[in-house]
Structure formats: structure tokens, C-alpha cells
GULUM-735118 format. One line per 2 residues: number of its first residue (from 1); their letters; for each residue x, y, z negated of N, C-alpha, C, O. Coordinates in steps of 0.1 Angstrom, whole numbers, plus 5000, padded with zeros to 4 digits. Example, Ala and Ser with C-alpha at 12.3 -4.5 7.8 and 13.67 -1.06 7.14 Angstrom:
2
1	AS	5132 4943 4922 5123 4955 4922 5132 4967 4922 5142 4967 4915 | 5128 4978 4929 5137 4989 4929 5129 5000 4921 5134 5011 4920
END
This chain:
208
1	XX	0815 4634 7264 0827 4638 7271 0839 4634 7262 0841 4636 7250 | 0848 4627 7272 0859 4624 7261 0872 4635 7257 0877 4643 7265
3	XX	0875 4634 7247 0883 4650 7243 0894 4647 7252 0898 4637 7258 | 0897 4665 7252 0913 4662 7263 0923 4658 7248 0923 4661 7236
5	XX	0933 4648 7257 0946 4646 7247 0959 4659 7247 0966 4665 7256 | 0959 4659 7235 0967 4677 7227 0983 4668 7226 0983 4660 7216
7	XX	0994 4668 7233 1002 4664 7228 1006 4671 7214 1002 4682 7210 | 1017 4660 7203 1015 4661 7194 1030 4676 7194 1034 4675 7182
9	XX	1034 4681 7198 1040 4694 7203 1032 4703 7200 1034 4708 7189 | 1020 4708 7207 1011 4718 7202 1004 4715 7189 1003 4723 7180
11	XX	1001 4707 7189 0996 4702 7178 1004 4706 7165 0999 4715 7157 | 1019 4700 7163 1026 4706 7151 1024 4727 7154 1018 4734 7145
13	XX	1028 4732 7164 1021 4746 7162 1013 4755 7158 1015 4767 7156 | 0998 4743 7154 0987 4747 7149 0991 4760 7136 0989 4772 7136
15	XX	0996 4754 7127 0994 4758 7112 1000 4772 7116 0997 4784 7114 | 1012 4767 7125 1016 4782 7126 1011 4790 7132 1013 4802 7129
17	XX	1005 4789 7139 0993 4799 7149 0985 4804 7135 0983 4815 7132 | 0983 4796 7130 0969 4799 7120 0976 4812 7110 0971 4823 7107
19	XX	0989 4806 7105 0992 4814 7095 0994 4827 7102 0989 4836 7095 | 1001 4832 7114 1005 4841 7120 0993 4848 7120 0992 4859 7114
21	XX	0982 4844 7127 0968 4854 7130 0966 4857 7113 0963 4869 7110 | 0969 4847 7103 0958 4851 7095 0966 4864 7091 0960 4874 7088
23	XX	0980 4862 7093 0987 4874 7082 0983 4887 7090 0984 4898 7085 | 0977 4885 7106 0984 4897 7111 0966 4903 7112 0963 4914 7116
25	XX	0956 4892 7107 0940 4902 7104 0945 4905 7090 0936 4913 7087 | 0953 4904 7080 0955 4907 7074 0958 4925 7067 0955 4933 7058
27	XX	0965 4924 7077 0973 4935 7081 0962 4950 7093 0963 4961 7097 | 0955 4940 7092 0944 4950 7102 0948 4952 7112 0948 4964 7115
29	XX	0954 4943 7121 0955 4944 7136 0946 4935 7143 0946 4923 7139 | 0937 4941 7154 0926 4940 7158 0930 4931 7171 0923 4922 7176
31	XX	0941 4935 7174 0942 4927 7194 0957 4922 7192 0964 4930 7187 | 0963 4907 7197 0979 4907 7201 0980 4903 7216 0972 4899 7224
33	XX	0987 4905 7216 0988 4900 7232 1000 4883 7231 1006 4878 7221 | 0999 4878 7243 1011 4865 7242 1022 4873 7244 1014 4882 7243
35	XX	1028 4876 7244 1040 4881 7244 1044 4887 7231 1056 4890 7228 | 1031 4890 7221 1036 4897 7210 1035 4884 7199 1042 4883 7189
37	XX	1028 4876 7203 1024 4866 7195 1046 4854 7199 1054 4849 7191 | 1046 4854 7210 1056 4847 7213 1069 4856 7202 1074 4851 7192
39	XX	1072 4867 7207 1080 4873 7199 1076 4867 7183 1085 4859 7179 | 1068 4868 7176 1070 4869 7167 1070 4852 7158 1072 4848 7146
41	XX	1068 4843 7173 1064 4827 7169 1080 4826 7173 1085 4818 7166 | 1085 4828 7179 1100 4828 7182 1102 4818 7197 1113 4812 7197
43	XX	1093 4818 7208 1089 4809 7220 1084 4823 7229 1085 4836 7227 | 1078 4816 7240 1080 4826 7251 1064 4827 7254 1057 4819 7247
45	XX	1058 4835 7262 1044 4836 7260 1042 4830 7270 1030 4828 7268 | 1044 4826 7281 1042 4812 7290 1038 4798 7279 1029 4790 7282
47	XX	1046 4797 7269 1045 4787 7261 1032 4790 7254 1024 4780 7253 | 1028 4800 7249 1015 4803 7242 1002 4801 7249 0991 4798 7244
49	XX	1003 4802 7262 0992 4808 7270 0990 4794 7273 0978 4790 7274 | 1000 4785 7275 1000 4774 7280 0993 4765 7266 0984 4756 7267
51	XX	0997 4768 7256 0994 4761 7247 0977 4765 7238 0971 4759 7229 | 0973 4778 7245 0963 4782 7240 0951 4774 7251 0940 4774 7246
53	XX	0953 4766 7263 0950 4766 7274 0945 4753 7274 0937 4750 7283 | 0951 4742 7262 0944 4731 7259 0930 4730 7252 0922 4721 7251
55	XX	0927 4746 7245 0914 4743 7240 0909 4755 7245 0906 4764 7237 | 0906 4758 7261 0903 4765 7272 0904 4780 7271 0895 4787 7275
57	XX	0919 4785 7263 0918 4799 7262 0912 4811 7256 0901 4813 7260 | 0916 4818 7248 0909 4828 7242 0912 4839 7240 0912 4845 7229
59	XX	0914 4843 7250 0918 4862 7254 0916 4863 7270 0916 4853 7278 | 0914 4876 7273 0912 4884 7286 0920 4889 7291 0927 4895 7284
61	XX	0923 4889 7304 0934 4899 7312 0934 4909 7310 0925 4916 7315 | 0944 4916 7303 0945 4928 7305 0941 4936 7288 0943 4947 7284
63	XX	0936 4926 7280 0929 4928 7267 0936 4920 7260 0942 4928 7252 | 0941 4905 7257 0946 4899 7249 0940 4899 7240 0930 4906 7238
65	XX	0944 4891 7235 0933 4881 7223 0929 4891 7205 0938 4896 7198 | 0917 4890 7202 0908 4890 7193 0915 4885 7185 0916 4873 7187
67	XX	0924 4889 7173 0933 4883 7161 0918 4874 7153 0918 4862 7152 | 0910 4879 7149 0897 4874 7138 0888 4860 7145 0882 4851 7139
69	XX	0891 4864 7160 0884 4853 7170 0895 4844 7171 0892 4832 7171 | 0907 4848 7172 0920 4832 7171 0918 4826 7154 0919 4814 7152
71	XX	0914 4833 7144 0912 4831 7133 0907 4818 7131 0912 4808 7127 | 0890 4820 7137 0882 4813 7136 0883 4802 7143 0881 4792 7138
73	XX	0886 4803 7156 0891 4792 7167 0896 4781 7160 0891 4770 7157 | 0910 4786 7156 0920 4775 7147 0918 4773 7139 0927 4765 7135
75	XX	0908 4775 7127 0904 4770 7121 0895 4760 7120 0896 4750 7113 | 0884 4764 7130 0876 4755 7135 0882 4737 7143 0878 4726 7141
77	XX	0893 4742 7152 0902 4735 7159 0908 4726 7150 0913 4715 7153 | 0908 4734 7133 0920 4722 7124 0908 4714 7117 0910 4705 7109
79	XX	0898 4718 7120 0883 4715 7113 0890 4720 7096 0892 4713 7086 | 0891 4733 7097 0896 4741 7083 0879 4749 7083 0878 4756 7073
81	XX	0871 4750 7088 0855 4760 7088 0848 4741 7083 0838 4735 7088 | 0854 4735 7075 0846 4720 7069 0855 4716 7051 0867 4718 7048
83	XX	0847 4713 7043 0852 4716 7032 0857 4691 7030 0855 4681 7035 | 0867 4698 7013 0868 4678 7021 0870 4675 7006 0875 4683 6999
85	XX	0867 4663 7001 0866 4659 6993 0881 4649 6986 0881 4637 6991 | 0889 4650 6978 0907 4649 6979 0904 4638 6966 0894 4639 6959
87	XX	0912 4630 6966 0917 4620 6951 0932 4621 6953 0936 4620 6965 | 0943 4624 6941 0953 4622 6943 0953 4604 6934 0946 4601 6925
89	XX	0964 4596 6941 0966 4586 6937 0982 4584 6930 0992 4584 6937 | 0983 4583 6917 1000 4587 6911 0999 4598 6905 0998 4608 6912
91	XX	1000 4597 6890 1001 4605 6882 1015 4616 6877 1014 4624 6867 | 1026 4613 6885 1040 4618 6882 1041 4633 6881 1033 4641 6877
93	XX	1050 4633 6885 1055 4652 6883 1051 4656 6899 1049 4668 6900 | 1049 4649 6910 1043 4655 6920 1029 4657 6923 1023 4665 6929
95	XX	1022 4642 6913 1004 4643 6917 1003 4652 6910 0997 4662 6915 | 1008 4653 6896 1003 4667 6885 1006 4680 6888 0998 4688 6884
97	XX	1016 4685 6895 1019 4692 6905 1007 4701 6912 1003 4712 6910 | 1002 4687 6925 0995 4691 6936 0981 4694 6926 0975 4705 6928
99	XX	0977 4683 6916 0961 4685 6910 0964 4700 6904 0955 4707 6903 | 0974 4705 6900 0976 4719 6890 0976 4728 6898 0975 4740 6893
101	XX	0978 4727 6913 0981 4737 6924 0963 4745 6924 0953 4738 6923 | 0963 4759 6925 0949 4764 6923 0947 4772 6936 0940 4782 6937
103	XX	0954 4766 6947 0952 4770 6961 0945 4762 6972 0943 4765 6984 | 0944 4754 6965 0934 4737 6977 0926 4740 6973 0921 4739 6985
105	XX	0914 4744 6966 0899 4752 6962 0896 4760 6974 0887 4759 6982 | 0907 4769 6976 0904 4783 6985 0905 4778 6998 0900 4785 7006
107	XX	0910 4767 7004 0911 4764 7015 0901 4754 7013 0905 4745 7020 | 0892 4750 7007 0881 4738 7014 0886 4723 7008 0879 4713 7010
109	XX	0898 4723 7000 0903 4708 6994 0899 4709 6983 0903 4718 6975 | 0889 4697 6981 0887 4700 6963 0887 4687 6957 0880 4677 6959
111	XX	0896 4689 6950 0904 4676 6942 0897 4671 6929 0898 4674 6918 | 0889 4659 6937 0881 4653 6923 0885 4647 6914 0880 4649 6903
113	XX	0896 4638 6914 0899 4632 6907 0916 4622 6907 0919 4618 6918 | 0924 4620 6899 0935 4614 6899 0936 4599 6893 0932 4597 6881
115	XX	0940 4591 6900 0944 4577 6897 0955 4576 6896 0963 4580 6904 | 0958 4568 6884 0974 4562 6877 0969 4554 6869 0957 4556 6866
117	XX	0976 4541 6862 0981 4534 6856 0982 4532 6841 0980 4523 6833 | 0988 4550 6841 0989 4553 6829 0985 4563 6827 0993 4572 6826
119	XX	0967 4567 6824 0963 4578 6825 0964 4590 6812 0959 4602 6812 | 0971 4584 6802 0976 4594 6793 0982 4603 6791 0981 4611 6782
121	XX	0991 4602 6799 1001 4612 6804 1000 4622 6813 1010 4630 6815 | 0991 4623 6818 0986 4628 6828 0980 4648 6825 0972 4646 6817
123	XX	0980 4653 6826 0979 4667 6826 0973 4675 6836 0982 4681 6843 | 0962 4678 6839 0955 4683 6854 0944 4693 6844 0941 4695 6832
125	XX	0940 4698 6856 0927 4704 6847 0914 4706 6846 0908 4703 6857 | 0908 4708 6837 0895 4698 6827 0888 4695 6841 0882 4685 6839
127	XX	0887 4702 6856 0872 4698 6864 0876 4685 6863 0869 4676 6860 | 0892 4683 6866 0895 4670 6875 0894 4658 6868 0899 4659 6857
129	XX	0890 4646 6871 0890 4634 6866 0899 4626 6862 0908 4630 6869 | 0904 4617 6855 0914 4608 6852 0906 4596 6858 0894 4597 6861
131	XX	0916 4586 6861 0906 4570 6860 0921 4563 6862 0931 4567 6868 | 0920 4552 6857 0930 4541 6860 0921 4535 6878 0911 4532 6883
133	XX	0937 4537 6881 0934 4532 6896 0925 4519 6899 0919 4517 6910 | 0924 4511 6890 0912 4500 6893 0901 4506 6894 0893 4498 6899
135	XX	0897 4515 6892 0881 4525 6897 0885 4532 6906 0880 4543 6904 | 0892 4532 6916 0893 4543 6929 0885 4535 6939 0877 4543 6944
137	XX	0884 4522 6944 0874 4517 6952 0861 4526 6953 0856 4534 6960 | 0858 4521 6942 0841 4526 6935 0841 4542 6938 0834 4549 6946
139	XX	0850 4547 6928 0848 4562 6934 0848 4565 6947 0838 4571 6951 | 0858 4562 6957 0856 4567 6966 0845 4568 6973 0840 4578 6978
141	XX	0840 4552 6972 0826 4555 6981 0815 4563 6975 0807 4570 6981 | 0817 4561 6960 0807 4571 6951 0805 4583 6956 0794 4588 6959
143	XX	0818 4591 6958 0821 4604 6959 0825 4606 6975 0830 4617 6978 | 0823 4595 6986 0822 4601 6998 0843 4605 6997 0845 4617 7001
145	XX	0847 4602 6995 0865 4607 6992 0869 4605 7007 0870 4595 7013 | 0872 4620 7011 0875 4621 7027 0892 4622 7028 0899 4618 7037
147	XX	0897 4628 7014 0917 4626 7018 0919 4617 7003 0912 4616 6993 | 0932 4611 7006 0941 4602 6992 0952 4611 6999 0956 4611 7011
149	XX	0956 4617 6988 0970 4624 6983 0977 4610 6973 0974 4609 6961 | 0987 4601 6982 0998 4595 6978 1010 4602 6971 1019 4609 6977
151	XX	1009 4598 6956 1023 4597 6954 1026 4586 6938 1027 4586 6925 | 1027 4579 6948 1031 4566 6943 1047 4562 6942 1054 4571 6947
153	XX	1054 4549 6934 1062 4547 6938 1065 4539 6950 1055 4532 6954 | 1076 4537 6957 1074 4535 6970 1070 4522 6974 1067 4520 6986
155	XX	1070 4511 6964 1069 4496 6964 1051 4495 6967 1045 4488 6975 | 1046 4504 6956 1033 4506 6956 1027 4511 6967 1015 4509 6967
157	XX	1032 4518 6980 1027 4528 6985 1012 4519 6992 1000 4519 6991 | 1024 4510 7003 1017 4507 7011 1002 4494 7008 0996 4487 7016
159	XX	0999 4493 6997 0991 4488 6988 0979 4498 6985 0968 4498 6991 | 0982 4508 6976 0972 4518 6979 0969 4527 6986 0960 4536 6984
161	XX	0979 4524 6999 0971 4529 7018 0961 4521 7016 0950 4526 7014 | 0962 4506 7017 0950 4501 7018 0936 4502 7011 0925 4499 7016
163	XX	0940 4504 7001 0933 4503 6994 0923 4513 6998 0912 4510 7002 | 0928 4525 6996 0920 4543 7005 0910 4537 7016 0898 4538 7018
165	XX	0921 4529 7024 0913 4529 7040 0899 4518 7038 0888 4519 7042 | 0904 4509 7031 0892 4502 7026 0882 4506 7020 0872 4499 7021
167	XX	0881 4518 7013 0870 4524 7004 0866 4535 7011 0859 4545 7006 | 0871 4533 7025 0865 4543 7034 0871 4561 7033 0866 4570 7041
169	XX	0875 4562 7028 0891 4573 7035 0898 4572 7043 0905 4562 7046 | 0895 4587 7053 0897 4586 7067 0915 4592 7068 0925 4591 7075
171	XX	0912 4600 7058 0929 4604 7060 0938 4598 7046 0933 4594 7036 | 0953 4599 7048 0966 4602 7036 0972 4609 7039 0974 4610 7051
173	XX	0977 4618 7031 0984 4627 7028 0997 4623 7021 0997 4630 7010 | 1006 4616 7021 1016 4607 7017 1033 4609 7012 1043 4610 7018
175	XX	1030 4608 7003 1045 4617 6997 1053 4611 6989 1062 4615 6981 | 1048 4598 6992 1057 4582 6986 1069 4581 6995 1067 4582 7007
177	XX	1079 4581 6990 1087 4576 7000 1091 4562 7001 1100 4556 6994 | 1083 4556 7010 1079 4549 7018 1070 4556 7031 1061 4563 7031
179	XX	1075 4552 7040 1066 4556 7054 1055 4548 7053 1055 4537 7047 | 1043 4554 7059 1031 4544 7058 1025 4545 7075 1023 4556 7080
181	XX	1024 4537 7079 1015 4534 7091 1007 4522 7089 1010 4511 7083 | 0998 4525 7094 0982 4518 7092 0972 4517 7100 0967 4529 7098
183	XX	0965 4511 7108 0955 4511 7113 0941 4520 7107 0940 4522 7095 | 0933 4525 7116 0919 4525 7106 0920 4542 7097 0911 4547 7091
185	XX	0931 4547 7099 0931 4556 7090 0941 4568 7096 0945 4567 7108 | 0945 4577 7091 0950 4590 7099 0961 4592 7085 0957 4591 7073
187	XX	0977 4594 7088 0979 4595 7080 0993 4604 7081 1000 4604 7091 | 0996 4611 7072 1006 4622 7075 1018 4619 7065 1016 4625 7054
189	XX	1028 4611 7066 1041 4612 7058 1047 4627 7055 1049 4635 7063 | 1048 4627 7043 1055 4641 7038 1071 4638 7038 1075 4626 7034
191	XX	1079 4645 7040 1095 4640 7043 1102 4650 7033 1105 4660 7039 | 1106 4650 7020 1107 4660 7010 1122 4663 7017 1124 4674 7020
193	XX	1130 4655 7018 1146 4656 7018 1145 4661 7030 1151 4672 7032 | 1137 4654 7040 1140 4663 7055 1143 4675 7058 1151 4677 7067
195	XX	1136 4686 7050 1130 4697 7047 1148 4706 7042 1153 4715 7048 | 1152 4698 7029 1162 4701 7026 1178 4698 7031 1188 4705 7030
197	XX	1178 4683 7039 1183 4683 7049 1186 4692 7060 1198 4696 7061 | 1176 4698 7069 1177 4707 7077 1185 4721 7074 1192 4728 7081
199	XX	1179 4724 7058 1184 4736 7055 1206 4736 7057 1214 4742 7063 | 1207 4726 7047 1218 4725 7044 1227 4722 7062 1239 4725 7065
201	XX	1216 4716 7070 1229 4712 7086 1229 4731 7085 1239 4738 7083 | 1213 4738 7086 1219 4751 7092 1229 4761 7083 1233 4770 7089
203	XX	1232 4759 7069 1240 4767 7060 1256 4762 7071 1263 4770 7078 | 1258 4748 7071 1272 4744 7075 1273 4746 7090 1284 4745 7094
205	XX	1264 4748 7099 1263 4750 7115 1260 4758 7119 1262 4760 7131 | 1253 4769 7109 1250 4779 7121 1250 4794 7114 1244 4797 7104
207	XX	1257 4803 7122 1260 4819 7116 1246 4824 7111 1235 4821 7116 | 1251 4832 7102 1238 4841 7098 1237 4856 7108 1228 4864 7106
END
């Protein structure tokens, strides 16, 4: 059967759906309803119900939805209930960064190894591998490498996209600035400035 198509609207919603249930099984609340879930997503529960409705619904009339059963759903839905195998590529103050972060373990990302250039400089810790990027082919396929965490400079980027998709890496995670689109591969531009952009329109546009 061919999957239904999710516009990419709900789709960006996901994470927040996820994080919201997880905080609120957190919290030991057993049932929300859409209207409690809309209040607190900042949208209307027509919008929830509608958007829960693409992967055929998961609460009862009159009962509302199982917080631990949306848990598992969206998780499953982000394919987060599947563990994945990470190389970051670019050794800078952001790859050493992401390899130092000790929260991609707990979520199922486990980061084997880092490629740069200049692997001396580099600072991660002891699990993780060094290699001069002329061995990331080989590894990948060695090691089955399901994400490349880019952070290259931006001349470089779109060179080792290819390179990933060629050695059979299905996703990027991309935080070169350079945009990357590519065939063959699934890839997510990270937009650092965007992020801070936005903040700064709402400081000068809009009341607190």
C-alpha cells in the first residue's frame, strides 16, 4: 500500500507533539484531550484532530487521548522506537560540539566517528573515532552509517553530500552554510542565523 502523503506542515509539528506528550507523561498525566493539547501547542483543536487524522487517530470520544500511547505513536511515526548509526564530517567548534553532546546516546543516535582533515585538533570522546576524511567511504559502508552530521566549510559542503550518499547514507543533517539539495538522499539544512534572526524581528515588532 502506498503511504498517505503528510504535508510538510504537520510534519514540522511532529517534534513538538513529541516533546509536549513526553513532558506532560512526565508529569504523570494519564489522558489530554485536543483542546488541552491545542491550548498548550498554541493552535486550535480542529487543527490537532485534523493533524492527528493523517496517521488514523488516536483517542476516543468522549475519553481523549492516552498521553504514554501518543508517546509511543510519535515516536514510532518519527521512527525514534529505531536506533541509527551518526559520523559527524568537520572537525570545528560545531562537529566537537555535537560529538561532546552526551544526549544523542539517550535518544538512539550514536556517534561513531568524526572526519576532518586535520585530525589533531580534534577533541571528542575516547568511544568516538578520529579518521582523516579519506576513510569515510570505507567506514561508512563498514559501519552501515545511516546519518552524516555536516559541518564543513561551505565550499566543501556540497562534495561531502556526495560523498555520504555515495557510501550509502540515507540521511544529512547539515549545518554548513551552504544549502544542500541532492538526489538519492534525505537531507535537513540547519539555518543557525534563521533561528536568531527571528528572535531579534520579535524583540523590535512585537510587545511582550
Amino acid at each position: 500500500m502506498e503511504k498517505q502523503k503528510i504535508s510538510s506542515a504537520v510534519i514540522n509539528r511532529l517534534p513538538a507533539y513529541l516533546r509536549l506528550f513526553t513532558e506532560l507523561e512526565e508529569k504523570g498525566v494519564a489522558h489530554v484531550s485536543s483542546s488541552e493539547i491545542s491550548e498548550l501547542m498554541g493552535t486550535t483543536a480542529s487543527q490537532v484532530r485534523q493533524d492527528f487524522s493523517n496517521f488514523g487517530g488516536f483517542g476516543r470520544q468522549g475519553y481523549g487521548y492516552d498521553v504514554r500511547y501518543l508517546c509511543e505513536q510519535m515516536q514510532q511515526i518519527m521512527g525514534l522506537d529505531k536506533t541509527y548509526n551518526v559520523i559527524i564530517v568537520g572537525g570545528g567548534k560545531i562537529g566537537q560540539a555535537l560529538a561532546n553532546y552526551q544526549g544523542f546516546d539517550r535518544l538512539g543516535f550514536f556517534i561513531k566517528a568524526v572526519f576532518d582533515k586535520e585530525v589533531w585538533h580534534i577533541r571528542v570522546p575516547s568511544h568516538i573515532d578520529v579518521f582523516d576524511t579519506d576513510k569515510l567511504p570505507e567506514f561508512c559502508r563498514e559501519n552501515k552509517i545511516d546519518i552524516a552530521i555536516i559541518s564543513v566549510p561551505k565550499e566543501a559542503a556540497m562534495d561531502v553530500a556526495r560523498m555520504v550518499r555515495d557510501a550509502g547514507v540515507k540521511g544529512i543533517w547539515n549545518f554548513a552554510s551552504q544549502e544542500i539539495k541532492l538526489d538519492g538522499v534525505h537531507v535537513e539544512n540547519v539555518h543557525l542565523n534563521e533561528s536568531l534572526f527571528l528572535l531579534t524581528y520579535k524583540m523590535n515588532n512585537e510587545e511582550l
